[in-house]
ROVOGU-966072 format. One record per residue (C-alpha): x, y, z; residue in one letter. Coordinates in steps of 0.02 Angstrom, whole numbers, padded with zeros to 5 digits, always signed. Each point is the difference from the previous one (the first is absolute). Example, Ala and Ser with C-alpha at 12.3 -4.5 7.8 and 13.67 -1.06 7.14 Angstrom:
# ROVOGU-966072
+00615-00225+00390a;+00069+00172-00033s;
END
This chain:
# ROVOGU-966072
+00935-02168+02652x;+00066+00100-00148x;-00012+00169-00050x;-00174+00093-00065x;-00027-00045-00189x;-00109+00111-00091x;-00063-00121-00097x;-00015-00217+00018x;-00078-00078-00148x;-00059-00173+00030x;+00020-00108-00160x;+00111+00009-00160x;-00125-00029-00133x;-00013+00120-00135x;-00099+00126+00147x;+00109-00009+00126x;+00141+00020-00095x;-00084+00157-00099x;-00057+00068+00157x;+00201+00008+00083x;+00053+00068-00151x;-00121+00136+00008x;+00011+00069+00158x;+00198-00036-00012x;-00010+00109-00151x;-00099+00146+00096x;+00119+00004+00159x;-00059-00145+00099x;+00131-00130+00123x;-00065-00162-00076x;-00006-00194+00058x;-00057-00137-00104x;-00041-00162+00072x;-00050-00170-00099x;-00045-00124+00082x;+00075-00143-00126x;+00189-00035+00009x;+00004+00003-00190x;-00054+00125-00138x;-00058-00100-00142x;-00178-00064-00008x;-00111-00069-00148x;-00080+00153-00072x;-00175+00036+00012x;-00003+00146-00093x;+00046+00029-00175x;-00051+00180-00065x;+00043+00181+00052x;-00128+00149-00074x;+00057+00151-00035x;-00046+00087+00137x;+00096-00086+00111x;+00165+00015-00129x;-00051+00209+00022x;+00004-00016+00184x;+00160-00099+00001x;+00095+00113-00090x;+00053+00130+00127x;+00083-00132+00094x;+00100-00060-00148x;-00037-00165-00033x;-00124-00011-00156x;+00132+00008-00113x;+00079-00157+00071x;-00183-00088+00027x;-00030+00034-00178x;+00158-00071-00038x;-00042-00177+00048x;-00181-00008-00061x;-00099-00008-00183x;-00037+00185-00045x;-00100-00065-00153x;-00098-00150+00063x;-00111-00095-00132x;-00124-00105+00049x;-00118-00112-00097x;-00192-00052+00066x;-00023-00197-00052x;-00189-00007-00014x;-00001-00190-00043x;+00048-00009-00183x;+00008+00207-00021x;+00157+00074+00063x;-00013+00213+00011x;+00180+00097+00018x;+00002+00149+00112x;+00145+00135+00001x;+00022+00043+00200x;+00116+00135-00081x;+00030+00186-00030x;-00206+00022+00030x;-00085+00175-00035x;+00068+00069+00171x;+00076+00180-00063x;+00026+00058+00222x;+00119-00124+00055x;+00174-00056-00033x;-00071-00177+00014x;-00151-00041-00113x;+00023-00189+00001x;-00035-00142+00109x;+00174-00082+00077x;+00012-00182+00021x;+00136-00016+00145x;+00020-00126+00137x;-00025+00051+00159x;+00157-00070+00072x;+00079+00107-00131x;-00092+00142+00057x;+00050-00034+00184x;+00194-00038-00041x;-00009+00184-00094x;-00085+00082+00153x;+00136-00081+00134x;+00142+00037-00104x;-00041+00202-00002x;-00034-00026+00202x;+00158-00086+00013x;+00101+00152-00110x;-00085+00117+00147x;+00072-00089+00145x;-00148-00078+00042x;+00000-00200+00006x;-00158-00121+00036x;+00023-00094+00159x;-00050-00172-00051x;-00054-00133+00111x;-00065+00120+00122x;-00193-00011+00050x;-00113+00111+00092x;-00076-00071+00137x;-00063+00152+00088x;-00055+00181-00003x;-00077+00131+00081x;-00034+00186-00037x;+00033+00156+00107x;-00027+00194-00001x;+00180+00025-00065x;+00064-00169-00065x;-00040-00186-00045x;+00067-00142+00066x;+00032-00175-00084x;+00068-00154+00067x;+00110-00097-00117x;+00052-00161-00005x;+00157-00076-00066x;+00123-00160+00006x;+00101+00108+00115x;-00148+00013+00118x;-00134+00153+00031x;+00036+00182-00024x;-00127+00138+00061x;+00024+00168-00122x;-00077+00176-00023x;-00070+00089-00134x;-00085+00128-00041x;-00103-00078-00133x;-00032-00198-00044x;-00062-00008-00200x;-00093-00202+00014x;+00052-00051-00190x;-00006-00183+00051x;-00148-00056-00087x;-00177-00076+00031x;+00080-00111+00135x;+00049+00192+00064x;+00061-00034+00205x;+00024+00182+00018x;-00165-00003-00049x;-00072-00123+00098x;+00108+00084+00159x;-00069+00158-00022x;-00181-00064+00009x;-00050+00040-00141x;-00152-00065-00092x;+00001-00114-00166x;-00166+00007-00099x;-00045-00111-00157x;+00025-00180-00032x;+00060-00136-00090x;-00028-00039-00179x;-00047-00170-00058x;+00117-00011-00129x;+00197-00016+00023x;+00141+00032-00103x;+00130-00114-00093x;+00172+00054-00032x;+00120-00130-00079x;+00164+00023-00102x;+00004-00112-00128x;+00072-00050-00189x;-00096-00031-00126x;-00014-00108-00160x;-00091+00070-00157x;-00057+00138-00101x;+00005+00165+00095x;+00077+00158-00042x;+00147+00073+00127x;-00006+00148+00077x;-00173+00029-00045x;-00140-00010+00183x;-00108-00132-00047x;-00183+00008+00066x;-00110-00148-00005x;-00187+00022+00018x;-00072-00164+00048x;-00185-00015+00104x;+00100-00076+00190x;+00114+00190-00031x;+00128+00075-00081x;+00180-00054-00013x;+00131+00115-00006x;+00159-00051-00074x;+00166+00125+00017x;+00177-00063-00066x;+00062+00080+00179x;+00040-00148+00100x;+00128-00001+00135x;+00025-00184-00002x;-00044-00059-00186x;-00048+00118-00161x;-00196+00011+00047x;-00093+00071+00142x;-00174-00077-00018x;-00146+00099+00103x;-00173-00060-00012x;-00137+00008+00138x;-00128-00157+00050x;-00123-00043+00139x;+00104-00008+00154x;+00022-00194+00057x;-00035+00031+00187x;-00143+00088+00091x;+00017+00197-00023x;-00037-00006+00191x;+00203+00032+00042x;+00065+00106+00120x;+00023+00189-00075x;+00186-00010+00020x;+00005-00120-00081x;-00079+00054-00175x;+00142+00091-00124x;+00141-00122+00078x;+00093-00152-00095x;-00107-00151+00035x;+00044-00189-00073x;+00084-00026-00158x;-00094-00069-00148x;+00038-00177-00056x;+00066+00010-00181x;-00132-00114-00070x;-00132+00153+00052x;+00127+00137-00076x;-00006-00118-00167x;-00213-00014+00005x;-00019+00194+00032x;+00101+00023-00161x;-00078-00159-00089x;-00171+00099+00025x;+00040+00174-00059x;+00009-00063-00177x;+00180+00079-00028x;+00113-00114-00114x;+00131-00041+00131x;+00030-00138+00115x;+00088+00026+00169x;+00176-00090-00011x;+00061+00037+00169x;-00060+00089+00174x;+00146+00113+00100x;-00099+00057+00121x;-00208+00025+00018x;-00095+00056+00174x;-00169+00047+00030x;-00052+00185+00082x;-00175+00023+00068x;-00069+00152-00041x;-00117+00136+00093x;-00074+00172-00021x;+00035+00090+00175x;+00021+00194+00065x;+00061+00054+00166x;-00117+00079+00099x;+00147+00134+00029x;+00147+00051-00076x;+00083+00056+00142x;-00007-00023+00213x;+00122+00173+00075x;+00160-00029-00101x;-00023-00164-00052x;-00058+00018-00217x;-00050-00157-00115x;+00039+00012-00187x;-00022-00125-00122x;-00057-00182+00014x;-00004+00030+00192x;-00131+00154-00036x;-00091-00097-00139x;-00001-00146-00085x;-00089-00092-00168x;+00012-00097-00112x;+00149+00005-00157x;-00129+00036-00127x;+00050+00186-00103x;+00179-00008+00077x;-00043+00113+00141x;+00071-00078+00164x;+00189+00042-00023x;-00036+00184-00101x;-00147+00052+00152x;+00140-00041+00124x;+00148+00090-00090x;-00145+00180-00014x;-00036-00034+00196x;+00189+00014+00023x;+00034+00129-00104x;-00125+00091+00105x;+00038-00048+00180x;+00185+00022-00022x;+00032+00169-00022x;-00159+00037+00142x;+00085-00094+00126x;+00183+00095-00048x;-00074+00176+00019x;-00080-00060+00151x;+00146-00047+00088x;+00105+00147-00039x;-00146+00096+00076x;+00003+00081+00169x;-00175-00019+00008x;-00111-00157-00063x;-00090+00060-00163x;-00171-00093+00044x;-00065+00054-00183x;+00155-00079-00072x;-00016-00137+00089x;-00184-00029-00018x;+00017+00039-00167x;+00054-00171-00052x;-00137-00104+00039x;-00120+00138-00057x;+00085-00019-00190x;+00047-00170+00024x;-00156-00114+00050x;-00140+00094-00111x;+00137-00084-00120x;-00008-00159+00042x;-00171-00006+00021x;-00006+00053-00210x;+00144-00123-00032x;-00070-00144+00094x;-00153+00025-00098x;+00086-00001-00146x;+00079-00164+00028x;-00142-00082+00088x;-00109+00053-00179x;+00122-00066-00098x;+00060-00152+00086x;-00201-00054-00024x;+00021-00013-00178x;+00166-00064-00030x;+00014-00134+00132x;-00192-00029+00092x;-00072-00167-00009x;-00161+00088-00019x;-00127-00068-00155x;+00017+00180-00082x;+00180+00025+00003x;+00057-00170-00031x;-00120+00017-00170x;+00052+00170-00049x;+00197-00094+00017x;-00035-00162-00095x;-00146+00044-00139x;-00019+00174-00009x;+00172+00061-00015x;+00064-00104-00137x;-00160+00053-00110x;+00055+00151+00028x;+00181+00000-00038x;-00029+00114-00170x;-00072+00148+00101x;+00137-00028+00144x;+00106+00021-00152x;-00060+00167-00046x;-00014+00063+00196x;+00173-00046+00016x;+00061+00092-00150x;-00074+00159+00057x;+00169+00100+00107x;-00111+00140+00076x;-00098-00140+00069x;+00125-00092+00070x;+00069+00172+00053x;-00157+00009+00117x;+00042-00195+00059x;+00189+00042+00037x;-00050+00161+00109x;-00113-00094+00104x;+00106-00140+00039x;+00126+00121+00032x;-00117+00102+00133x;+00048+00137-00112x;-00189+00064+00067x;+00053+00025+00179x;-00017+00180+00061x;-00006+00046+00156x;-00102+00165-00004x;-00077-00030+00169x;+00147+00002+00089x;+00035+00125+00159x;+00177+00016-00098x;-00068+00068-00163x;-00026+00202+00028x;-00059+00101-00137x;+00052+00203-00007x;-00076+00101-00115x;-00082-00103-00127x;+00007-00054-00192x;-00090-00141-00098x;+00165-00011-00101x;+00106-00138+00030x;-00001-00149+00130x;-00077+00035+00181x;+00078-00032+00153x;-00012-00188+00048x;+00011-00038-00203x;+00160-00086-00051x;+00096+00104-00112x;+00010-00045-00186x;+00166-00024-00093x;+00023+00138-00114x;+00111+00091-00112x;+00083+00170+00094x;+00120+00138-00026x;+00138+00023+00136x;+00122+00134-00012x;-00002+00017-00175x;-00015-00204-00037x;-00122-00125-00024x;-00024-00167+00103x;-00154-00091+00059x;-00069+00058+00185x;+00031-00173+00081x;+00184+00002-00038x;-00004+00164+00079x;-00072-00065+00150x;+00078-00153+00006x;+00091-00003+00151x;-00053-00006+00201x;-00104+00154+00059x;-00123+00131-00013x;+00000+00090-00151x;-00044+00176-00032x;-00053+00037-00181x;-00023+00165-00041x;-00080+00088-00148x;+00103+00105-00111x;-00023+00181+00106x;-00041-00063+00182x;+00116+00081+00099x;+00125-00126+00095x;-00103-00024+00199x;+00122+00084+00120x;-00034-00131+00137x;+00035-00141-00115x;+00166-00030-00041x;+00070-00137-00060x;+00062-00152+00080x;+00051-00178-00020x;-00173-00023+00016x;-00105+00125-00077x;+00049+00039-00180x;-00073+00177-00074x;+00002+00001-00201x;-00067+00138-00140x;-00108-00082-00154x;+00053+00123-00095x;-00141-00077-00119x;-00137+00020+00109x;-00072+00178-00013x;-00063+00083+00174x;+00047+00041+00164x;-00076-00150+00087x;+00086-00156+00088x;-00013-00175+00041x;+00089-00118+00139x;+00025-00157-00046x;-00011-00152+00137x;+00150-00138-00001x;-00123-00118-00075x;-00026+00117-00155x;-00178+00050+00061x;-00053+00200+00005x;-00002+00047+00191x;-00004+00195-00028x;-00070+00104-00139x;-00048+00164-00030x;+00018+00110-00174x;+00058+00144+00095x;+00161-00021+00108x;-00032+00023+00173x;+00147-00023+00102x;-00104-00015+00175x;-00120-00121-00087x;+00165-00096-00057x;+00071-00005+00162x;-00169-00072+00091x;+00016-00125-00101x;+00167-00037+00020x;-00021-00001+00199x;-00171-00099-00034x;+00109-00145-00043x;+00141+00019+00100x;+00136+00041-00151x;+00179+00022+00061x;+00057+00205-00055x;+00178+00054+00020x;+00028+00152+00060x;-00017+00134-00141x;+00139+00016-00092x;+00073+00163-00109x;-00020-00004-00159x;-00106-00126+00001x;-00128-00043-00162x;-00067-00097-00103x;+00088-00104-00121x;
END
């Protein structure tokens, strides 16, 4: 037996690992366990959106994310004998810090996220599996098994980031709805002979599917991606779907590329697998403490880069819930509930999403397969054009990036007296140029660090039973006329806004979701 953890997150993908960070960040005892003895894997995913880079940056690793992927990513469409160059690039998005697409390994982003977990004391247990849990009034408990032998532990919360394959998930008895897709996934790293631009994502559009090729290989220069009619029955078990299945023989890896009509030839294979792929939702997100997040909430297929950037938001979002929970005397049930009721409407949209565009980039289906192989290269002059346009691509870029989500429904987004001006609560908060004591600086920078944050308008009067904390930040926009206020949410969404101050508003709020106040200090105001 060991002492109570706040928080046990199961799995140190990219969620898991977001999700201890998080609620580390927001006051929260943390445990991370992995159930493979060794951190590098083959990545799946190869592209972080924007919104994900916003979320990231209160806990201070975007810089260093950034720092080992393409902030200006090229790619060029081969529509048999038309090629069409796209700028992935500085795109028409004037509210964020980020208004690009990021190509970035996954492993990179995962070596980035452990390292900041590791500089806050907090170290993944590796080679330790859950085997076992259960969920009480006041605490969870897990069963955990490592080469040492089985060790029973307490927590108050277990976060399940351990994919489709989720244990926690199947432990907790929870449901798993969807099913598998008739089409699979190839992933080889390979080199290649011939005529093909480097550093440039090239995109093949051939009638069996597209082929994706990224000069981000782990064990040669290339990491080819291209989806075909799975080889076996889709009749597999559901855990099974999303997981590493055979390799691919090399002469199959050389015929995939053969077909796409690109001018290389495949010189050598490092490494190739297959991954079976499936569109799936919990029928939960959550059983009494126990909370799903990621690919063991929701799963699909790679198509629109969502997989890795969904589970990252779901983090971002459980983290700090779970944190403020725990510090809590009380359990905040709204808090609480208020994951899943954010979270799965979501998924449902993003799974959609995927499952709409997976149909025409990779199904085997007559219309698809036609649009792919005849339609699309007749068309390459008008792709051209499309392409060219930034404000449309602008539109492209925020979707991918779920720049969309708002969660206006939410028991956690309170209204005081009301304004049309500005973004409502639930909205996330645009980046935006602001005044602050006499200087100017965009208002993510201001808020880029752990917490709540207070914003108040130019001549709102400071709220006595706020002060500030390590948590809760209070700031004047000098540059925003007014008396009224907003409270910004750790994941950058609106929780509280009103354009009047009320301090007993404010502070409902603030109890609402369970926000850890100092006592008042004197003196105290806002920066």
């Amino acid at each position: 037996m060991t002492d109570v953890t706040d928080v046990l997150v199961v799995g140190a993908g990219p969620t898991g690992l977001v999700t201890a960070l998080q609620a580390h960040a927001h006051g929260a005892s943390v445990r991370i366990v992995e159930r493979r003895a060794e951190a590098f894997r083959p990545s799946r995913a190869m592209v972080v959106h924007s919104r994900a880079l916003e979320c990231l940056r209160p806990l201070g690793v975007t810089d260093a994310i950034l720092g080992r992927g393409d902030t200006a990513p090229r790619a060029r469409l081969h529509l048999r004998h038309h090629q069409v160059d796209v700028r992935l690039a500085d795109v028409a998005l004037d509210d964020t810090a980020f208004p690009h697409l990021t190509l970035v390994r996954q492993a990179d982003v995962e070596a980035e996220l452990a390292a900041a977990l590791r500089d806050r004391g907090v170290e993944i247990e590796r080679g330790v599996e859950l085997v076992g849990a259960s969920s009480g009034p006041d605490q969870a408990r897990v069963v955990l098994r490592r080469a040492a032998g089985l060790e029973e532990a307490t927590c108050r919360f277990a976060a399940g980031c351990d994919g489709s394959a989720s244990v926690l998930r199947r432990t907790a008895g929870i449901e798993w709805h969807g099913g598998p897709y008739r089409e699979e996934v190839v992933l080889a790293d390979v080199e290649l002979d011939g005529d093909l631009a480097p550093g440039v994502l090239h995109v093949a559009a051939a009638a069996p599917g597209l082929v994706f090729l990224f000069a981000l290989g782990e064990g040669a220069t290339w990491r080819l991606l291209v989806t075909r009619r799975a080889e076996r029955s889709p009749r597999v078990e559901p855990t099974a779907s999303g997981q590493a299945a055979a390799p691919v023989p090399a002469a199959q890896v050389r015929a995939i590329l053969a077909a796409s009509g690109l001018p290389v030839s495949v010189t050598s294979v490092a490494w190739s697998v297959r991954v079976p792929l499936q569109h799936r939702l919990a029928g939960s997100f959550s059983a009494g403490r126990i909370f799903l997040a990621g690919d063991a909430a929701h799963t699909h297929s790679p198509a629109a880069a969502q997989g890795m950037n969904s589970g990252i938001l779901d983090a971002v979002n459980l983290g700090w819930k779970l944190a403020f929970a725990a510090q809590s005397g009380d359990q905040p049930r709204a808090l609480l509930a208020s994951y899943e009721q954010e979270r799965r409407p979501v998924a449902r949209q993003v799974l959609a999403l995927t499952h709409l565009v997976f149909f025409a980039e990779a199904s085997t289906h007559p219309l698809p397969a036609a649009l792919r192989g005849t339609i699309a290269p007749l068309a390459a002059s008008a792709a051209s054009v499309v392409v060219s346009r930034r404000r449309l691509m602008a539109r492209v870029v925020r979707m991918l990036s779920q720049g969309w989500v708002s969660y206006r429904h939410s028991p956690l987004s309170l209204t005081g007296a009301r304004t049309d001006d500005g973004p409502r609560p639930g909205d996330r908060v645009p980046d935006t140029d602001v005044v602050l004591d006499g200087r100017a600086t965009r208002l993510h920078t201001l808020t880029a660090r752990p917490g709540i944050h207070v914003l108040l308008h130019r001549d709102a009067p400071v709220p006595g039973p706020v002060p500030p904390g390590p948590l809760v930040h209070v700031h004047r926009i000098a540059s925003w006329p007014g008396d009224g206020v907003l409270a910004l949410r750790p994941d950058g969404h609106v929780g509280y806004a009103s354009c009047r101050t009320d301090a007993a508003g404010l502070a409902a709020w603030l109890d609402l979701v369970a926000a850890p106040r100092p006592a008042p200090q004197t003196g105290a105001r806002a920066r």
